[in-house]
Backbone bond lengths (Angstrom), bond angles and torsions (degrees), N, CA, C in turn:
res aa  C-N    CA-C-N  psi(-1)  N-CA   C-N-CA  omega(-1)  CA-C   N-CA-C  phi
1 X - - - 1.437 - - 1.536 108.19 -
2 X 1.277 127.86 123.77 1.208 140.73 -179.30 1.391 101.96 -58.29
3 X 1.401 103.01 162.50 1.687 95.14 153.61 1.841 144.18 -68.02
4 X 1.314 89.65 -31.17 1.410 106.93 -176.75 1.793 96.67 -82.44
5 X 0.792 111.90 26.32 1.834 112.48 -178.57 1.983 89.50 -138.08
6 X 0.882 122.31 6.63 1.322 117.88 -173.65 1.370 102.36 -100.38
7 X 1.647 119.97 131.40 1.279 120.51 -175.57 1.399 111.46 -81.73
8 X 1.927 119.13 125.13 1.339 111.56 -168.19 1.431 105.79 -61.04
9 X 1.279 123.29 -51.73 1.241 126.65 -144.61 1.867 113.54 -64.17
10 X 1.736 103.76 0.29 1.550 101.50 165.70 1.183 118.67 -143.65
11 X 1.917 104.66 6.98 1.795 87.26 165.69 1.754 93.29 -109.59
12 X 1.818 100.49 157.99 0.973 116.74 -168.66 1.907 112.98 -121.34
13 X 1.310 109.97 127.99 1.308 100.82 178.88 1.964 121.88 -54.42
14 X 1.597 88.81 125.06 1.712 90.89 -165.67 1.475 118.29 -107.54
15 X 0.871 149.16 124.78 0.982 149.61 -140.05 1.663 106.72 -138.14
16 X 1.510 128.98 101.49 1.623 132.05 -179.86 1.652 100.39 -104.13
17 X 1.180 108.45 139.73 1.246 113.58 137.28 1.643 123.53 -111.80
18 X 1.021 135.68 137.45 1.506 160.97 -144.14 1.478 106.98 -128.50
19 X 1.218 101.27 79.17 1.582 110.14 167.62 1.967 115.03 -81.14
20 X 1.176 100.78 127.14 1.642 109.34 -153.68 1.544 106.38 -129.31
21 X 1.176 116.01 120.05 1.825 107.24 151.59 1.340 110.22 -62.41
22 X 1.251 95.95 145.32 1.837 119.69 174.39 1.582 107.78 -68.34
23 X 1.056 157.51 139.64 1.736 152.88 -122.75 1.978 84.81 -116.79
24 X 1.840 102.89 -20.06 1.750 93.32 -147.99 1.658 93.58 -111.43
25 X 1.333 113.49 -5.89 1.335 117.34 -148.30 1.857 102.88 -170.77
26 X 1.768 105.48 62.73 1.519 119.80 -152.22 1.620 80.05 -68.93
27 X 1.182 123.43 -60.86 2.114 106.79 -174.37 0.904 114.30 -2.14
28 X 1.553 130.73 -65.73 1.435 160.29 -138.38 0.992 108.31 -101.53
29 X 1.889 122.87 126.75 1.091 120.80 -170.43 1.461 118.06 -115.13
30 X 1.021 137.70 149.13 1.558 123.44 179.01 1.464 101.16 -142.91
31 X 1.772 105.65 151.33 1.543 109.10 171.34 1.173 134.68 -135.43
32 X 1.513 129.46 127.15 1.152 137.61 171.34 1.524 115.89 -75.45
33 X 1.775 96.58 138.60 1.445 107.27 174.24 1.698 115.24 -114.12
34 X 1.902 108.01 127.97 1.129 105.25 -167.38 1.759 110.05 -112.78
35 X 1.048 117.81 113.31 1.332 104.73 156.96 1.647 146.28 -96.93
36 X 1.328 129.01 143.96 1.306 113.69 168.64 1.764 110.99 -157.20
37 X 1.077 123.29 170.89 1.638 126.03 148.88 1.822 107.59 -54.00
38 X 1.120 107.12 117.16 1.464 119.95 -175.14 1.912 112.64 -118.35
39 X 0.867 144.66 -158.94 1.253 163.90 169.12 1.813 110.44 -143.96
40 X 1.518 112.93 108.37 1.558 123.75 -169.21 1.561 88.69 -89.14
41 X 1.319 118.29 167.43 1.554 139.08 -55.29 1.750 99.24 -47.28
42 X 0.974 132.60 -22.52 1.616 112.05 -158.75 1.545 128.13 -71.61
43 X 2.127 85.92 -30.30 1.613 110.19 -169.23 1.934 111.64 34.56
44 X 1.318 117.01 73.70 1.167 117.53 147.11 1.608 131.67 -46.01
45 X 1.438 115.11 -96.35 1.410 117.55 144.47 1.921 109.52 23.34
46 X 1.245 105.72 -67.69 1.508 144.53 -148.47 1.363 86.43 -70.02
47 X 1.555 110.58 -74.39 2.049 129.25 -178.77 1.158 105.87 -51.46
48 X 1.816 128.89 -49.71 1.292 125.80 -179.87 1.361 100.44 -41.27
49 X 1.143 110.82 -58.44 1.865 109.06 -155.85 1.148 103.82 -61.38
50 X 1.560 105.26 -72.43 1.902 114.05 -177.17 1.803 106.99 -26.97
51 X 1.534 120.60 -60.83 1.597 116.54 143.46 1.486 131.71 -0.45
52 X 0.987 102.79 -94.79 1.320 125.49 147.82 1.475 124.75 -3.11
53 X 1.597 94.79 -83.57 1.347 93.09 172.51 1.710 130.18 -65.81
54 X 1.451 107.26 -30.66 1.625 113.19 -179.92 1.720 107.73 -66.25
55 X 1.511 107.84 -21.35 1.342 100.86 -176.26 1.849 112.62 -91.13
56 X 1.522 106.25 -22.65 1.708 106.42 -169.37 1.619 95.02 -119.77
57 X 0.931 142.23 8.94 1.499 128.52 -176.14 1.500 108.19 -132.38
58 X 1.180 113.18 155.78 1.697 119.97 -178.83 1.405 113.66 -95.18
59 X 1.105 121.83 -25.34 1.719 104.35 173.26 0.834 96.16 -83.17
60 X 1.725 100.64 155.29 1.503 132.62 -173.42 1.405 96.44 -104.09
61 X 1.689 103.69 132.43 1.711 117.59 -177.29 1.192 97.81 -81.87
62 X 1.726 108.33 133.65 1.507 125.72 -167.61 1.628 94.87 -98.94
63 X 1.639 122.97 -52.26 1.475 114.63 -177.47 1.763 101.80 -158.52
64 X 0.912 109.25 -171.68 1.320 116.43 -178.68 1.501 115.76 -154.02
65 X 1.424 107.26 121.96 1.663 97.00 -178.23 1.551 101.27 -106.10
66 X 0.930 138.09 139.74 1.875 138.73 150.33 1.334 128.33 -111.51
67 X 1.525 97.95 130.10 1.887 87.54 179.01 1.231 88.33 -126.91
68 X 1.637 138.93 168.41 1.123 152.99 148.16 1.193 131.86 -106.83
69 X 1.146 153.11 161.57 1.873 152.27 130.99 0.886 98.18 -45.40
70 X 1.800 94.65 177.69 0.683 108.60 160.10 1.640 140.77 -117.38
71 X 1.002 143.54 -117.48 1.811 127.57 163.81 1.217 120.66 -47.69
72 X 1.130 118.13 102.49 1.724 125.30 -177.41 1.196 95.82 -58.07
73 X 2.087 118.47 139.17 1.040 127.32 174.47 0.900 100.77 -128.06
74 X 1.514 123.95 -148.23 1.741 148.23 145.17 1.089 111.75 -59.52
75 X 1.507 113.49 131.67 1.779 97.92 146.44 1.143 115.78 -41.15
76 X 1.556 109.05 166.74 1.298 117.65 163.21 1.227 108.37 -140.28
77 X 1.491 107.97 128.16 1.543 115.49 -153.21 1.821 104.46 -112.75
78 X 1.362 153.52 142.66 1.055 140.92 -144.27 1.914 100.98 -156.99
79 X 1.008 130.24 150.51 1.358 131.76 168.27 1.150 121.60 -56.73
80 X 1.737 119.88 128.98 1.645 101.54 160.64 1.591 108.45 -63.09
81 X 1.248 126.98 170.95 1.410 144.27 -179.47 1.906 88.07 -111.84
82 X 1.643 114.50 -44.31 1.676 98.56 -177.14 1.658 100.55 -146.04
83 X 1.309 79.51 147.15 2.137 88.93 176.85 1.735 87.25 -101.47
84 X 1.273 99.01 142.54 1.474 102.38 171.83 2.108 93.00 -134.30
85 X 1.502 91.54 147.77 1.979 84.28 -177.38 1.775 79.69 -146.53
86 X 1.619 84.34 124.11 1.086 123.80 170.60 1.909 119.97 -74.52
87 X 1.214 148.93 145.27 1.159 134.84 160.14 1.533 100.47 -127.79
C-alpha cells in the first residue's frame, strides 16, 4: 500500500531510533534513524524492518526508542508579517 492510499486518520508519523553495535567494533555503539507512516500501538511497518534488519544486517540492535504524532494533516501554511533580505 502506497502512501497516498494510506488512511490518515490512523497511520501516524513514526519515528525509531536504532541503537546498534558496530559489526567490527561490538563495544561501540551507533544509531540509525528510521522514519515512516506506521500504525500506533502495534507499529508493523516498524517490526517489518526491525525483521529485516536482524535477518540481512550485522549489527546487533542494542535498543529502540519510538515516538509518533499525532493525526497526520495538511500543512498549514501562514503569512509572513516581514521579509527581511540580508546581503
Amino acid at each position: 500500500m502506497s502512501t497516498g492510499e494510506k488512511r490518515p486518520g490512523r497511520y501516524r508519523l513514526t519515528t525509531a531510533e536504532i541503537t546498534y553495535h558496530l559489526p567490527d567494533h561490538p563495544h561501540i555503539l551507533q544509531s540509525f534513524v528510521w522514519q515512516n507512516l506506521d500504525l500506533a500501538p502495534t507499529f508493523p511497518a516498524l517490526r517489518r524492518f526491525l525483521a529485516f534488519w536482524q535477518r540481512n544486517l550485522e549489527g546487533k540492535v542494542h535498543s529502540v526508542q519510538v515516538a509518533y504524532s499525532g493525526i497526520i494533516t495538511s500543512p498549514r501554511f501562514r503569512a509572513a508579517d516581514t521579509i527581511l533580505t540580508v546581503n
